[in-house]
C-alpha positions, -999 to +999 in steps of 0.1 A: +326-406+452+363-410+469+345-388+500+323-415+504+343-444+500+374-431+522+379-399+554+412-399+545+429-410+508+461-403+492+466-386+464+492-397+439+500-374+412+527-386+377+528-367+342+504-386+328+476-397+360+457-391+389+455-419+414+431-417+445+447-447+466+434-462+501+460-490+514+445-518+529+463-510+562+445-514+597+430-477+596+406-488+566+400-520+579+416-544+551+396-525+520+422-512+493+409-486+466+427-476+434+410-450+416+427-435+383+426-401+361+443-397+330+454-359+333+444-351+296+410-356+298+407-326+327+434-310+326+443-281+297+476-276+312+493-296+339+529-292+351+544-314+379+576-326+388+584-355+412+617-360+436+637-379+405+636-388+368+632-423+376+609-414+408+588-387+391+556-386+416+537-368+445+520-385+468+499-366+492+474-379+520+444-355+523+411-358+538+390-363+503+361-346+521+383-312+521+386-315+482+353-325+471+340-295+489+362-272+474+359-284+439+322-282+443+322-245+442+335-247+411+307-261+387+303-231+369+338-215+370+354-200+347+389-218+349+403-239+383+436-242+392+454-268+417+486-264+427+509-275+458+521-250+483+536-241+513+514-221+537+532-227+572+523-263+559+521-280+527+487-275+509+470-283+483+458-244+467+427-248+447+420-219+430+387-210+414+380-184+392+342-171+390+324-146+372+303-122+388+271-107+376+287-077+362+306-102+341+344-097+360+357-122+374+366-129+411+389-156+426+381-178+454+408-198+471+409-228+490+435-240+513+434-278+513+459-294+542+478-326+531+508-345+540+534-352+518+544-389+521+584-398+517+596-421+492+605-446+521+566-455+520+559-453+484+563-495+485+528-494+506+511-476+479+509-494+442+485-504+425+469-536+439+478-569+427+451-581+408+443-620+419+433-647+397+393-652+407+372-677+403+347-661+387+341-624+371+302-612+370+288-581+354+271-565+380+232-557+381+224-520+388+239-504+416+213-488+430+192-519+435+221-539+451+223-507+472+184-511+481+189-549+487+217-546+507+203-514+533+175-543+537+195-569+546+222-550+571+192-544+595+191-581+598+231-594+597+262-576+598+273-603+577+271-614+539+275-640+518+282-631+481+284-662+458+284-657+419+285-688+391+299-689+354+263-691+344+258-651+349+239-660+383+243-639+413+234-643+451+238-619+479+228-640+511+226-635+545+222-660+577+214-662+613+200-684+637+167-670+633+164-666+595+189-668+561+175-643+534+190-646+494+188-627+467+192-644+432+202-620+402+201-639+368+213-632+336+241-605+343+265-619+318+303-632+326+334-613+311+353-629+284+380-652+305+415-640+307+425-676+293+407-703+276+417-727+302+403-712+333+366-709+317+372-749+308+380-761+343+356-748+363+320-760+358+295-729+347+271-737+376+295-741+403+289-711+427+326-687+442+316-673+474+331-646+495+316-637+532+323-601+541+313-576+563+282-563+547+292-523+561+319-524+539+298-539+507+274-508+514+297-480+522+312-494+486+280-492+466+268-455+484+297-441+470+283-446+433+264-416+427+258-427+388+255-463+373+292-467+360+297-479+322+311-511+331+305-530+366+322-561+373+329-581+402+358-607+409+357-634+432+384-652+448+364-682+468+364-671+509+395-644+499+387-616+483+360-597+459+375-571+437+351-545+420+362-531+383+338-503+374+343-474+347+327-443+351+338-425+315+369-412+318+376-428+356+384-464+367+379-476+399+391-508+416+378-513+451+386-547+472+368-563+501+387-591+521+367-619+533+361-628+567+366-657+583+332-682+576+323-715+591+293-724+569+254-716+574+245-712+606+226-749+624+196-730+638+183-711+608+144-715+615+136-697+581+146-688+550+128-660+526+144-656+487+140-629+461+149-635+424+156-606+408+162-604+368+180-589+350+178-555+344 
């Protein structure tokens, strides 16, 4: 999934979690990820020490490519081991231990490159602030925003994403030739955070966010299985931050919004889909 969302990602590593992390510098284009682990639910035994008591991390950048290919060798392995090294260059030494058909056991290693990041830069990558939105959504299945969205970047390279307090959904694009929508009904709204933002802002009134639509569908081609819990967060023409839980992982993903003038004058036609609920 991280190979997929990000080339390149950094890896931090405390005693008790895993984060994948992708800053929302100028290399990934404004999207920020924050992916977490808790340790105990794959590790048996896990041993790390940081540069301080008080400062007790790693942070590594990798390319998450290099160590989703080297952990796929290990579906069926015995035991796998990851440790940090020093091989000429630092390294991240994934160790797998397979049996053979006469029933020993052989090891195969992989040398993962990475780049240990000073504490200087740490400041650059925390967990994201998470902003006050507008409105949260449950979000429909994946995989059909996924097949809705494929459609739609053959027409626009831009996309409107508005969502209401009244669990209604629209992914919309426009031109000067056509505007398409897509209405999804019925998702469902997380309980609010406080009683008083649910009572100031009418149900019906829609939160929009234009973004690039690339970065919408590089998001939702990273989910390989529908997550346990899928919500979306809008900030009106700021930001849309994605919550999903897939068991024992979390995943926060933001897209900024781009700049947005309104619909565009020409549009000569306008097609909509409804979908339901599913």
């Amino acid at each position: 999934m991280i190979a997929k969302l990000a080339k390149t990602c950094t890896l931090r590593i405390s005693p008790e979690k895993l984060n994948f992390v992708l800053s929302d510098r100028v290399a990934s284009a404004g999207v920020s990820m924050w992916c977490e682990l808790e340790q105990e639910n794959f590790f048996s035994e896990f041993q790390m020490e940081g540069i301080s008591a008080e400062n007790n991390a790693i942070y590594l950048d990798l390319t998450a490519e290099n160590l989703s290919r080297a952990l796929k060798t290990a579906q069926n392995a015995r035991a796998l081991k990851i440790k940090l090294t020093n091989k000429h260059f630092p390294c991240l030494t994934v160790s797998i231990e397979l049996l053979s058909v006469s029933s020993s056991s052989r090891v195969v290693t992989h040398d993962i490159p990475v780049k240990v990041i000073p504490r200087k830069l740490w400041k650059d990558l925390q967990e994201p602030t998470i902003p006050d939105s507008d409105v949260s959504i449950y979000l429909p299945a994946l995989k059909t925003m996924k097949s809705i969205v494929e459609k739609m970047k053959n027409i626009s390279n831009h996309l409107i994403m508005e969502a209401n307090l009244s669990g209604e959904l629209n992914l919309k694009i426009e031109t000067e030739l056509v505007c398409v929508t897509t209405h999804f009904k019925d998702l469902g709204n997380p309980p609010p955070a406080s009683e008083d933002a649910s009572q100031e802002r009418p149900p019906e009134q829609m939160a929009e966010v234009h973004i690039d639509i690339r970065k919408l569908l590089q998001f939702l081609a990273g989910q390989q299985v529908n997550p346990t819990r899928a919500v979306c967060n809008l900030v009106s023409n700021k930001i849309i931050h994605f919550d999903l839980l897939h068991e024992d992982v979390s995943l926060q993903y933001f897209i900024p919004a781009l700049s947005y003038t309104g619909p565009c004058p020409g549009a000569r036609g306008c097609a909509v889909l409804a979908v339901g609920h599913v």
